[in-house]
C-alpha positions in Angstrom: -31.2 101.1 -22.5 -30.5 97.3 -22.5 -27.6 96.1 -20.2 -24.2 95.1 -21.6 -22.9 91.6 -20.4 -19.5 89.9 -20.4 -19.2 86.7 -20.7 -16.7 84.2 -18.6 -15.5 81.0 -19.5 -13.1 78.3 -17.9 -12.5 74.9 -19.7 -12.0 71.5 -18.1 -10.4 69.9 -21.0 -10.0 65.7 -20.9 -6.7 64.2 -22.5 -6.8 60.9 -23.4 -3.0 59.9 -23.1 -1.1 57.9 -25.9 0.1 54.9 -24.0 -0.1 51.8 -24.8 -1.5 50.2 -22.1 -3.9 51.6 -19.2 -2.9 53.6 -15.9 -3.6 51.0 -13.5 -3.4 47.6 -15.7 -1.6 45.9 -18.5 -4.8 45.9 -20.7 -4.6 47.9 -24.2 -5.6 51.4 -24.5 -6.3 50.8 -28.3 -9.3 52.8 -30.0 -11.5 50.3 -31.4 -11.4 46.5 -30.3 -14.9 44.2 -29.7 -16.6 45.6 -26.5 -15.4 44.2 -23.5 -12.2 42.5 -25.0 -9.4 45.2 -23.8 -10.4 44.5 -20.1 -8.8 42.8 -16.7 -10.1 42.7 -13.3 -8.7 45.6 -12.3 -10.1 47.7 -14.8 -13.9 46.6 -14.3 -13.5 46.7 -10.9 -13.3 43.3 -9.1 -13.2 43.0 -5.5 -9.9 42.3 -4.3 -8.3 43.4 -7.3 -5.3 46.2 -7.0 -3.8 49.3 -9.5 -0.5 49.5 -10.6 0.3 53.5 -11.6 1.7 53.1 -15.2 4.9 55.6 -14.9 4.6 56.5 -18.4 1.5 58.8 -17.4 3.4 60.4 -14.8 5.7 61.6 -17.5 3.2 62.4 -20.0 1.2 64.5 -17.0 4.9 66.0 -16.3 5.4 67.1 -19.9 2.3 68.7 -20.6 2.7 70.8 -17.3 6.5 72.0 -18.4 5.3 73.0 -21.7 2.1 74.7 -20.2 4.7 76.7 -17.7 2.9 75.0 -14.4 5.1 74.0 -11.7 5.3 70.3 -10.9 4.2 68.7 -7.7 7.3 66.4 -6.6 5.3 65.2 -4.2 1.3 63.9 -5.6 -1.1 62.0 -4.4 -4.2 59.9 -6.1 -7.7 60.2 -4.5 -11.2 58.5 -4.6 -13.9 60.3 -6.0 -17.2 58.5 -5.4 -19.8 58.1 -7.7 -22.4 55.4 -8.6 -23.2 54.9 -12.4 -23.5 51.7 -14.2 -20.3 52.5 -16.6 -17.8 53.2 -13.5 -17.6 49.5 -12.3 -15.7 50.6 -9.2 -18.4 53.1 -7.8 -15.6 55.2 -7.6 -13.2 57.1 -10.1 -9.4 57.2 -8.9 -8.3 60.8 -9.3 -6.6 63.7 -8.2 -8.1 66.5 -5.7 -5.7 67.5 -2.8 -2.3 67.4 -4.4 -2.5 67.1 -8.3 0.4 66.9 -10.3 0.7 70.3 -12.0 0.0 73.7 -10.7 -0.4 77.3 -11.8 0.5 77.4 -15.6 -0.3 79.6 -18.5 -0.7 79.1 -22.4 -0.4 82.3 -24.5 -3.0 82.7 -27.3 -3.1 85.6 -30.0 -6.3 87.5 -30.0 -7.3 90.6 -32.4 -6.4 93.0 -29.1 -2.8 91.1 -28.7 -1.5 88.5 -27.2 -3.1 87.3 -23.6 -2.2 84.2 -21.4 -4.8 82.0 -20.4 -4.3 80.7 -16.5 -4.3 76.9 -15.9 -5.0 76.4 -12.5 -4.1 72.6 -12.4 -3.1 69.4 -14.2 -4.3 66.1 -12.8 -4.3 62.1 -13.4 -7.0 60.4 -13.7 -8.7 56.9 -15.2 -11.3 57.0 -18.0 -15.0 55.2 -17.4 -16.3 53.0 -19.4 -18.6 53.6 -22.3 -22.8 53.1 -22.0 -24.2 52.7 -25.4 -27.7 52.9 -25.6 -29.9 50.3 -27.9 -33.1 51.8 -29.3 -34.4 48.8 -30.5 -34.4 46.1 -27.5 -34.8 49.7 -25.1 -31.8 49.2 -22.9 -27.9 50.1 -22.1 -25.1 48.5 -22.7 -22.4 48.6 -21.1 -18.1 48.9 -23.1 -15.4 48.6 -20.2 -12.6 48.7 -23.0 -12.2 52.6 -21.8 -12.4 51.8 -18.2 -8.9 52.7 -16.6 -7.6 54.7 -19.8 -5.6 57.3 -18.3 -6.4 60.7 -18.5 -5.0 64.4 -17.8 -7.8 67.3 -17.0 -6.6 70.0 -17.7 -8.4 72.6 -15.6 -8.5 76.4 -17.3 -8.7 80.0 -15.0 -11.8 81.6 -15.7 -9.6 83.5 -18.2 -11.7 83.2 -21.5 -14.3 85.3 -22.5 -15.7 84.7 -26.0 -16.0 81.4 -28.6 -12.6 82.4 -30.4 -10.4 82.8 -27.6 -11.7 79.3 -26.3 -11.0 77.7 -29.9 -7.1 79.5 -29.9 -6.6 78.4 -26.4 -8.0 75.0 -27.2 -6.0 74.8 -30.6 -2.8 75.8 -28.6 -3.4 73.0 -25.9 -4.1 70.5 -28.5 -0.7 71.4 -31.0 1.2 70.9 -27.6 0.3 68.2 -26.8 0.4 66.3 -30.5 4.0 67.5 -30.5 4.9 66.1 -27.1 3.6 63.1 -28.4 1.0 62.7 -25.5 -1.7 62.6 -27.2 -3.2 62.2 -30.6 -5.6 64.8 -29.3 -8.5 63.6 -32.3 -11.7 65.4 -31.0 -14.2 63.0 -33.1 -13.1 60.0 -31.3 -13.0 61.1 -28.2 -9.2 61.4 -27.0 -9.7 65.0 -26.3 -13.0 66.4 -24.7 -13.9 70.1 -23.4 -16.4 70.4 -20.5 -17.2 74.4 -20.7 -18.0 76.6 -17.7 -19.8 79.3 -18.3 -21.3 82.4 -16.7 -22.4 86.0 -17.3 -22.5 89.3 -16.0 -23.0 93.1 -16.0 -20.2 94.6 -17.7 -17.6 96.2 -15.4 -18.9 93.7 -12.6 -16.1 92.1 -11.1 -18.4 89.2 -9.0 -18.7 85.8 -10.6 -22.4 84.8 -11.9 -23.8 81.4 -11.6 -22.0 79.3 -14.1 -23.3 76.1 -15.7 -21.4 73.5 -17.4 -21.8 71.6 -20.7 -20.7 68.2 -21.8 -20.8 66.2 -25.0 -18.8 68.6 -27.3 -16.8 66.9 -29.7 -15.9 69.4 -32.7 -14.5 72.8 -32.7 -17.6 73.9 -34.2 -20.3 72.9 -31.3 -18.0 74.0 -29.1 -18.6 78.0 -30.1 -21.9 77.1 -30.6 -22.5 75.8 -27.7 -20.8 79.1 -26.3 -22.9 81.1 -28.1 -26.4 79.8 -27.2 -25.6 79.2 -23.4 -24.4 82.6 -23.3 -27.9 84.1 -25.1 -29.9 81.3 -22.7 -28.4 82.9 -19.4 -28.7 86.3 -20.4 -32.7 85.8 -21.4 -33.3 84.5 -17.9 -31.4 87.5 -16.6 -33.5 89.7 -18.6 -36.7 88.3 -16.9 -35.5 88.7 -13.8 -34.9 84.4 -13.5 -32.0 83.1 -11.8 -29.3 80.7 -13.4 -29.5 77.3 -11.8 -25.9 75.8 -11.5 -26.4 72.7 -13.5 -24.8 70.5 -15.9 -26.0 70.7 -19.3 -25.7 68.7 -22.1 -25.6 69.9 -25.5 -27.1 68.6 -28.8 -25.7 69.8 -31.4 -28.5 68.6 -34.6 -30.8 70.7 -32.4 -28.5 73.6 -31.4 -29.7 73.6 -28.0 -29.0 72.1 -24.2 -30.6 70.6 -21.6 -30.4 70.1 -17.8 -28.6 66.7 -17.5 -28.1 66.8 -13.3 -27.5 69.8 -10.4 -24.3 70.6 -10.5 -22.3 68.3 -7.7 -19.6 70.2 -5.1 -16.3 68.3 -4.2 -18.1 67.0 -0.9 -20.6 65.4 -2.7 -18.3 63.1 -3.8 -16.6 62.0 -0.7 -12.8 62.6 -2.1 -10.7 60.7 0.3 -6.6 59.7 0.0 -6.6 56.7 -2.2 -5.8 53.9 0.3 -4.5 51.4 -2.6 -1.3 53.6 -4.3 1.2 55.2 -2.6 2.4 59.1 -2.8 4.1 59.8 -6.2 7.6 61.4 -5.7 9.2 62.7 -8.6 12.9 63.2 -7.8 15.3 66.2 -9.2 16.6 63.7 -11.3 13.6 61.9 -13.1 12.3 65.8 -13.7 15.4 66.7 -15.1 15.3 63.6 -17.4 11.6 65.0 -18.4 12.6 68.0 -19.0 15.1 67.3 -21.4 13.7 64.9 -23.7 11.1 68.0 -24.2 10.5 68.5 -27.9 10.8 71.7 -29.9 7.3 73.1 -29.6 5.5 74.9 -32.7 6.4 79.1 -31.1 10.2 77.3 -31.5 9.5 76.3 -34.8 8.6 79.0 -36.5 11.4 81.3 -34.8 13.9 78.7 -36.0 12.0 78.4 -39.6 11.8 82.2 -40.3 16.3 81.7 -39.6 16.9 78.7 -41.0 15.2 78.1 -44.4 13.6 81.2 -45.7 10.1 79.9 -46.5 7.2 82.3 -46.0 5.5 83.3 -43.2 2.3 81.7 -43.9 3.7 78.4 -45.5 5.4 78.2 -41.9 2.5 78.5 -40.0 0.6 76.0 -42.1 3.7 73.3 -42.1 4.2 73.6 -38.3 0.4 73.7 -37.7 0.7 69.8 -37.5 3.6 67.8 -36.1 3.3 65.4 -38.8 4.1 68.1 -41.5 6.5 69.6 -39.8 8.0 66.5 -39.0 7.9 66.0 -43.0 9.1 68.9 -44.1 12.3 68.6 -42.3 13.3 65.4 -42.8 12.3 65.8 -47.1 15.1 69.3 -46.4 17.3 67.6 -44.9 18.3 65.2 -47.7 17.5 67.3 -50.5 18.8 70.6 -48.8 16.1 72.6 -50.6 13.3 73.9 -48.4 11.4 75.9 -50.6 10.9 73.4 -53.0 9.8 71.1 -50.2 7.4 74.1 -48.9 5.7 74.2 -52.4 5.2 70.5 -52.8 3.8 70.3 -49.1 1.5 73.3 -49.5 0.2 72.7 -52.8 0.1 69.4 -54.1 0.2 67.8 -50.8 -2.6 69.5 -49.6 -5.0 69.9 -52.8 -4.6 66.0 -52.1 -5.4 65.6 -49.1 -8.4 67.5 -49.1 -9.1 65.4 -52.6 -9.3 62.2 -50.5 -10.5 63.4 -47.3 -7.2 63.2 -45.4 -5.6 64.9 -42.4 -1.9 65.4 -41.8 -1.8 62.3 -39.6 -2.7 60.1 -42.5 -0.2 61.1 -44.5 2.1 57.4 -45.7 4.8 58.4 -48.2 8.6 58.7 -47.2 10.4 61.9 -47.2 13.3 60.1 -49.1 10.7 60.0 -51.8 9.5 63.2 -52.1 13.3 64.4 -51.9 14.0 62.1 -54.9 11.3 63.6 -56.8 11.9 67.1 -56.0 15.6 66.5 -57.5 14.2 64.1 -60.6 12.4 67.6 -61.4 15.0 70.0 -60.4 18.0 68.2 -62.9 14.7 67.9 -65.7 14.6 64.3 -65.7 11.1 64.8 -65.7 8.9 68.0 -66.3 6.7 69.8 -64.3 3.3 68.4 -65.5 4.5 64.3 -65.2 6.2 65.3 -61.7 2.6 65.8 -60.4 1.5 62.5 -62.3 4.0 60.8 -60.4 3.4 62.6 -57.1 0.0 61.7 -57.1 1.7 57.9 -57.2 3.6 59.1 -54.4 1.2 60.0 -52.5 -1.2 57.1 -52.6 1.3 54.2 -52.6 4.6 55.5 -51.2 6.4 54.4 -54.7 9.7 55.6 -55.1 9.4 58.2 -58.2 12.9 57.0 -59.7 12.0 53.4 -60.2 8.5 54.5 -61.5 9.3 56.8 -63.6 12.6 54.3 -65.6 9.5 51.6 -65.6 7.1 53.5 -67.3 9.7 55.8 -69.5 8.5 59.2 -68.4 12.0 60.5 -69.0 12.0 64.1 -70.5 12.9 64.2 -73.9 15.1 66.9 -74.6 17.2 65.2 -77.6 16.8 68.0 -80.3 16.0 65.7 -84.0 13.6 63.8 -82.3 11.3 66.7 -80.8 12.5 68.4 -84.2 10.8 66.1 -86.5 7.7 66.0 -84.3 6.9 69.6 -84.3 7.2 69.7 -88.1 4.8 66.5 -87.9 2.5 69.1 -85.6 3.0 72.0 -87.7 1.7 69.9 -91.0 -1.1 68.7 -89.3 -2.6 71.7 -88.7 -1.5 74.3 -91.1 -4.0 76.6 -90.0 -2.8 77.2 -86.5 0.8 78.4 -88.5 -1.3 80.5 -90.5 -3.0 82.4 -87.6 0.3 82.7 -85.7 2.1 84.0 -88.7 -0.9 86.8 -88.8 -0.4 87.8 -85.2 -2.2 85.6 -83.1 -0.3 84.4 -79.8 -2.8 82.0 -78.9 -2.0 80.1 -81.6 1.8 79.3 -80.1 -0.2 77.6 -77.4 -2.1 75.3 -79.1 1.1 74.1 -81.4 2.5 73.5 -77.9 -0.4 71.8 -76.4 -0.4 69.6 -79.8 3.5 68.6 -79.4 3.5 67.6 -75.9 0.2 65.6 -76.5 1.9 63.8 -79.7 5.0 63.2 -77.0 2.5 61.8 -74.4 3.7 64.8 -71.8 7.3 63.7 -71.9 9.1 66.6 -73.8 11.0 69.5 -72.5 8.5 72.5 -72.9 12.0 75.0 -72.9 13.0 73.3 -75.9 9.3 72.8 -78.1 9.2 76.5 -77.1 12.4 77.2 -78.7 12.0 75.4 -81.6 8.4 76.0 -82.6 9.6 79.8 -82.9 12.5 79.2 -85.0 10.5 77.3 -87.6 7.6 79.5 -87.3 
């Protein structure tokens, strides 16, 4: 009988924070920019040259720990780790070992056997490196210090996790945090969060730790459980043979579905940590902490208690809407002036989204005002307009943030609901296509339909169905 294995997994997760300039210099953090160009001495590492902490990361780091239940270390302190590699210009990486910022926290994550909390076992500041791209055709690297000195949070996991799915819930938790503290942007594909995954197995019911190996370069969702998956079946093969796990870092490639040995894993002494002579201790004082704590936001568990109270909406439309701050934040402000959150839920979930997933959009992306979507929601609400030009206009909306009252007086998509006028065109209708009558008056219902269709098309969409409904049947 083959052996049963479990499967253990801690994250270091990298957080690229949302400030606007760098943790130790006044240089840009912004994504993008001609290599080279966001860049100071400090940041590429000149001799002589000295960091500044940027107090806004202290906060961010402060943030993420309260809302991830960690205590806070009043009392921090930066270190140098010491590495050589041609995008760290310093030959070192100022970081945190000794006394990081945030300590022994937890995020809760659902799973199909209940709720379970996922230990973080620390929070610490860091700077970005820079960025080697590698040139194929004149065979050599180059070298992008524009993300040299972005400042960073790693977010360092318990060995808590122990399939694919509870690592994509914990890491979907982390990231909806953080986007509604504002920290972060937390965008995967370009890099502002990264997931390093530790990984090990072992004989069921075993409580000692196997070797565990650790995999870089996963920027989706997706090769993260991949990866998962065919680490796990690599170390369990060599088990099976009797072969040890070597503790390495691995890299994965996701086109081949596979990873290989990058470098032997390093311990802490091999990188000479030592107190960072340049920067003082941080101390964070009652006060400043208190002033942290209470410009914290309403997180998403908050929401949906509040949303479930307040407005009435469905379960899963509330889930959906507070699955992204943006939407959320949308949604409120679109209730707030129209004072009818249903309405609001439908638009979002329907319309709003069969859009954005027509133009390849995410949440973030998202332009018009809620003042306009409120004004549209009440233009259909008092039957200015009727359902099907609502959408017309919506799609307007949508695109170019137009406000739907002006748009629709300009281009006369009033309803029309005056009774002569949609008279005399259904009788126009009705003459036209006396065989339609015929059928109707013989039974078939379909035929109603098709008079309908034929009046609003003659009224270019603009009449009130109610009323071509009501009238249609009395001269029929």
């Amino acid at each position: 009988m083959s052996k049963q294995y479990e499967t253990v997994i801690g994250l270091e997760v990298h957080v690229e924070l949302a400030t606007r300039t760098k943790i130790f210099c006044s240089c840009s953090t912004e994504f993008g920019g001609a290599p080279n160009t966001h860049t100071c001495p400090v940041c590429t590492g000149m001799p002589g040259s000295l960091p500044v902490l940027n107090r806004q990361v202290v906060e961010y780091a402060a943030a993420v720990g309260l809302a991830t239940n960690c205590t806070i270390n009043q009392y921090c302190k930066f270190d140098r780790k010491n590495y050589f590699y041609p995008d760290n210009p310093q030959n070192y990486q100022i970081s945190q070992l000794y006394e990081p910022i945030c300590r022994n926290g937890y995020v809760e994550i659902d799973t199909p056997s209940g709720p379970k909390k996922i230990g973080i076992h620390e929070i610490h500041m860091e700077e970005d490196a820079g960025k080697l791209i590698h040139d194929e055709w004149e065979d050599c690297s180059l070298v992008d210090f524009n993300r040299s000195g972005v400042p960073l949070i790693e977010i360092v996991s318990e060995p808590d996790m122990r399939n694919a799915d509870e690592v994509i819930a914990y890491l979907d938790k982390l990231r909806l945090i953080i986007q509604y503290l504002g920290a972060s942007d937390c965008k995967l594909q370009e890099g502002s969060m990264r997931a390093d995954v530790n990984l090990s197995v072992r004989e069921a019911g075993s409580s000692k730790l196997g070797t565990r190996t650790e995999m870089k370069n996963l920027n989706s969702f997706k090769a993260i459980a991949r990866a998962i998956e065919g680490e796990r079946e690599r170390q369990i093969e060599l088990l099976e043979m009797g072969k040890a796990v070597v503790q390495e870092t691995r890299r994965w490639d996701d086109n081949k579905e596979a990873s290989h040995a990058m470098r032997s894993k390093e311990d802490a002494q091999d990188y000479r940590y030592f107190p960072e002579p340049d920067l003082p201790p941080v101390v964070i004082s009652d006060e400043w902490l208190q002033e942290i704590r209470a410009r914290q936001p309403e997180l998403r568990s908050e929401k949906l208690i509040r949303y479930k109270k307040e407005f009435d909406i469905p379960d899963y439309d509330a889930q959906i809407i507070t699955g992204s701050k943006k939407l959320a934040d949308l949604f409120e402000a679109t209730t707030a002036i129209c004072k009818k959150p249903k309405k609001v839920s439908n638009w979002l979930m329907v319309e709003t989204m069969h859009l954005m997933k027509e133009h390849g959009m995410e949440p973030e992306d998202l332009r018009f005002s809620p003042e306009n979507l409120a004004a549209l929601i009440d233009l259909t609400d008092a039957g200015t307009i009727n359902s099907s030009v609502a959408k017309d206009v919506f799609e307007k909306v949508f695109l170019e943030n137009v406000d739907p009252e002006r748009y629709v007086d300009e281009h006369g998509l009033k309803m029309v609901s005056n009774e002569g006028e949609l008279r005399s065109v259904i009788e126009q209708v009705m003459a036209a296509n006396p065989q339609s009558v015929e059928d109707y008056r013989s039974g078939k219902e379909k035929a109603m339909g098709f008079l309908v269709g034929q009046t609003m098309r003659a009224m270019k969409g603009k009449a009130n169905p109610a009323m071509v409904n009501q009238i249609l049947k009395e001269l029929l």
